[in-house]
C-alpha positions in Angstrom: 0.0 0.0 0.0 1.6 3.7 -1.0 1.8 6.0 1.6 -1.1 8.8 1.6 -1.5 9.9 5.3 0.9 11.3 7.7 0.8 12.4 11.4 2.1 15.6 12.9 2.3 15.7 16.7 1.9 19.4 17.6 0.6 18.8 21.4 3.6 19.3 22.8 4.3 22.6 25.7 7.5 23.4 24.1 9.4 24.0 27.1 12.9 24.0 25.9 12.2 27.7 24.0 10.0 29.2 26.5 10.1 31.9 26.8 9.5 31.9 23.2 6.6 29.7 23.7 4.7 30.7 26.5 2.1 32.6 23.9 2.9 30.8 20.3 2.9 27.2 19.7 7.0 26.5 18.9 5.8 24.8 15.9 4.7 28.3 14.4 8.0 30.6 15.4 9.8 31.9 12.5 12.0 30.7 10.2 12.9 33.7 7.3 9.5 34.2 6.2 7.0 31.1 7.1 6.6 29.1 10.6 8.4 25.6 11.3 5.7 23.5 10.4 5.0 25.0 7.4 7.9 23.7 5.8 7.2 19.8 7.2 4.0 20.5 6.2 5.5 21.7 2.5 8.1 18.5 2.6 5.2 16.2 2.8 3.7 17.6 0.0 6.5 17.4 -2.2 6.6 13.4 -1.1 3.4 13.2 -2.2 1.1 12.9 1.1 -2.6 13.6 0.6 -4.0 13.6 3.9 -2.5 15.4 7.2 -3.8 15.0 11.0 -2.5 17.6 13.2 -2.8 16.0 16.9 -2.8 19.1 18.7 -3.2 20.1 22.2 -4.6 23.4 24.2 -2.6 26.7 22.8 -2.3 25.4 19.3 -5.5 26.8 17.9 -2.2 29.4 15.8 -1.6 26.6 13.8 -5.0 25.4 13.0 -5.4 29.4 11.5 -2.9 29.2 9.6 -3.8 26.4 7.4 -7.3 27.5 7.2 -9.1 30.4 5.1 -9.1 33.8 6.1 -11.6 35.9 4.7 -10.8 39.2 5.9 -7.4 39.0 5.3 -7.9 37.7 1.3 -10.6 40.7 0.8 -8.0 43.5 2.2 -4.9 42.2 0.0 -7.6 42.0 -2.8 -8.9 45.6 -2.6 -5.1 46.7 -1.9 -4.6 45.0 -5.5 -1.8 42.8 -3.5 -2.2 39.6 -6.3 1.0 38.2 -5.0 0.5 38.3 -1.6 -3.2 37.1 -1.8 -1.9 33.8 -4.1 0.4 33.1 -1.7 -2.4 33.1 1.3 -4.4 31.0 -0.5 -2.0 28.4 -1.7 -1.1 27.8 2.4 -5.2 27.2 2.6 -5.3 24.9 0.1 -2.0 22.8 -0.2 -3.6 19.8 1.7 -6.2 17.7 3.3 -5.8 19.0 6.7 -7.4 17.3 10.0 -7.5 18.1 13.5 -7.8 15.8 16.6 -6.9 16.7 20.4 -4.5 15.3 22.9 -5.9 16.2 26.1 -2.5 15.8 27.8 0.8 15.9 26.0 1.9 11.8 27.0 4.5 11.5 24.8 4.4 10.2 21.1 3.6 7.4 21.2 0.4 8.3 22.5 0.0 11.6 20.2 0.1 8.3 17.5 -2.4 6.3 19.1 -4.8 9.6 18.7 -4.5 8.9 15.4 -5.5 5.3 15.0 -8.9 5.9 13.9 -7.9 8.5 11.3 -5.2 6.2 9.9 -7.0 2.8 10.1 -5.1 -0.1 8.0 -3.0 1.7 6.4 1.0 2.3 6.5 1.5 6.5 7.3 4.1 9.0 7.7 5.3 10.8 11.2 6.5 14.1 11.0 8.1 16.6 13.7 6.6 19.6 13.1 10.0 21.5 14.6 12.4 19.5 12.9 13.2 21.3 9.5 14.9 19.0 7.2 17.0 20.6 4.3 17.8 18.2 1.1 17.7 18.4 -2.5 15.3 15.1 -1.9 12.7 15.8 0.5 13.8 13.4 3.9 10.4 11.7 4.2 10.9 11.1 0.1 13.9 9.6 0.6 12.2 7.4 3.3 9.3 6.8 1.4 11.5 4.9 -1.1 13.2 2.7 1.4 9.9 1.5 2.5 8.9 0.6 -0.8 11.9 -1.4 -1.6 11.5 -3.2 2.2 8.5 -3.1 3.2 8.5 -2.3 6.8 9.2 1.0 9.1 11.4 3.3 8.8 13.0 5.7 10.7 15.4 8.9 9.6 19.1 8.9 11.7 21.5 12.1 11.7 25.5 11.3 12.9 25.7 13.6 15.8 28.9 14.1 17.7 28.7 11.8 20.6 29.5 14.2 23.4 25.4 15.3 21.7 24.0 11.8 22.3 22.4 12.1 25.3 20.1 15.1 23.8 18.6 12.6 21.1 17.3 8.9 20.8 19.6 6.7 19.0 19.9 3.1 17.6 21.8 0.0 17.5 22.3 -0.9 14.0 23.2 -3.3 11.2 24.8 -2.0 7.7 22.5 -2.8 5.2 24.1 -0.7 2.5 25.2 3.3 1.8 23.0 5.3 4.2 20.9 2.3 4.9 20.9 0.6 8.1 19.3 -2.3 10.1 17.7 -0.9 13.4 17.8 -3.8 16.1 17.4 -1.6 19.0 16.5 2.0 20.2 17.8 3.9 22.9 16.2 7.2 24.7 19.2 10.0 25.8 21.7 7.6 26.9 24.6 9.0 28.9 27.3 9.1 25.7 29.3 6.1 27.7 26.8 3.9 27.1 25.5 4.8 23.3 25.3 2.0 21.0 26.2 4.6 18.2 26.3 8.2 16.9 23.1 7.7 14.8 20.1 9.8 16.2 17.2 9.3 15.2 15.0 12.9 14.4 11.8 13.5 13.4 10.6 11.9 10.1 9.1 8.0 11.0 7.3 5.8 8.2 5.2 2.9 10.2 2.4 0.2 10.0 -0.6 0.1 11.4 0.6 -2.9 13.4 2.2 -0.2 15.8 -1.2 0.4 17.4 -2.0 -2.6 19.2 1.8 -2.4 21.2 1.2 1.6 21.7 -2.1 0.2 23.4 -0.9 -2.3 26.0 2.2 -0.3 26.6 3.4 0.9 30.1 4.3 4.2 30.7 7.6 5.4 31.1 9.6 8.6 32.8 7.1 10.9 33.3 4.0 9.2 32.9 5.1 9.8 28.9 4.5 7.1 25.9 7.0 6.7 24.2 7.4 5.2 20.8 8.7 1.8 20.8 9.8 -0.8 18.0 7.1 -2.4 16.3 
């Protein structure tokens, strides 16, 4: 099955740019001229995503706005003969399928996913970060698009980070497959760097089956009362 429908997990506080954050969602503070997310949101476009659900949370009504029609605004850049300007507002309105369903508390991602189950049913579906800007020639979530449909199971995006960084990111245990490639036989949350199984971190760009849903049910929770996602 292709890959139509992707997640973005936008409930999160966004504690670690407060006090950026305390007023606007982090997933809508600048980047030159558009929020974060509107460039993940762009990227899984380009990759060729039809459908988007935004699990949000309270505070993130900034991002539902965006992607939705504003009338006022359209009429004022229209009588101010703005063309530009007014095709540009419109094209954010209408460059995708756009959903909405809230996480009442932010439990981790692995249960922002599992908000999603009924949206996504049986089908595979993407995972993107909405604050994790990816810049390539190939769109990342491309690129991982055409892993999966050369092996057929989930896949996950890595970055080399220096190790004294490790303990800021998950990060794997993993086979060579090929170039760029790798087998993932375990995952790791922030380990201290003396006990990393590697420098690959994984960031925020996941392609994964519906067969994730039944573990993210019947899991425990971990530090924090958070849910975590785990191998399928």
């Amino acid at each position: 099955m292709q890959v139509k429908k992707a997640i973005f997990p936008v409930a999160g506080l966004g504690t670690r740019f407060l006090p950026a954050t305390k007023s606007t969602p982090k997933e809508m503070l600048p980047l030159i001229d558009k929020p974060l997310v509107q460039y993940v949101v762009e990227e899984a476009v380009a990759s060729g995503i039809e459908q988007i659900l935004f699990v949000t949370g309270r505070s993130k009504r900034a991002i539902e706005d965006h992607f939705d029609i504003s009338f006022e605004l359209e009429s004022l850049l229209y009588d101010k003969g703005k063309d530009a300007e007014l095709s540009q507002i419109r094209d954010i309105a209408e460059m995708m399928n756009i959903f909405y369903v809230r996480q009442k508390q932010a439990l981790g991602l692995g249960h922002a996913i599992l908000c999603a189950k009924e949206f996504i049913g049986n089908e595979p579906f993407a995972v993107l970060l909405g604050d994790d800007i990816i810049d390539g020639k190939k769109p990342c979530l491309g690129q991982l698009l055409e892993v999966y449909r050369k092996y057929r199971g989930p896949v996950l995006a890595l970055e080399q980070v220096p190790l004294e960084n490790i303990s800021s990111y998950g990060c794997v245990a993993a086979n060579t497959i090929s170039d760029r490639i790798y087998e993932v036989v375990d995952m790791v949350e922030k380990p201290k760097q003396e006990d990393a199984p590697s420098d690959l971190a994984i960031i925020g760009r996941y392609i994964l089956t519906p067969d994730i849903f039944p573990i993210l049910e019947k899991q425990e929770p971990g530090k924090g009362e958070r849910f975590s996602l785990p191998m399928p």
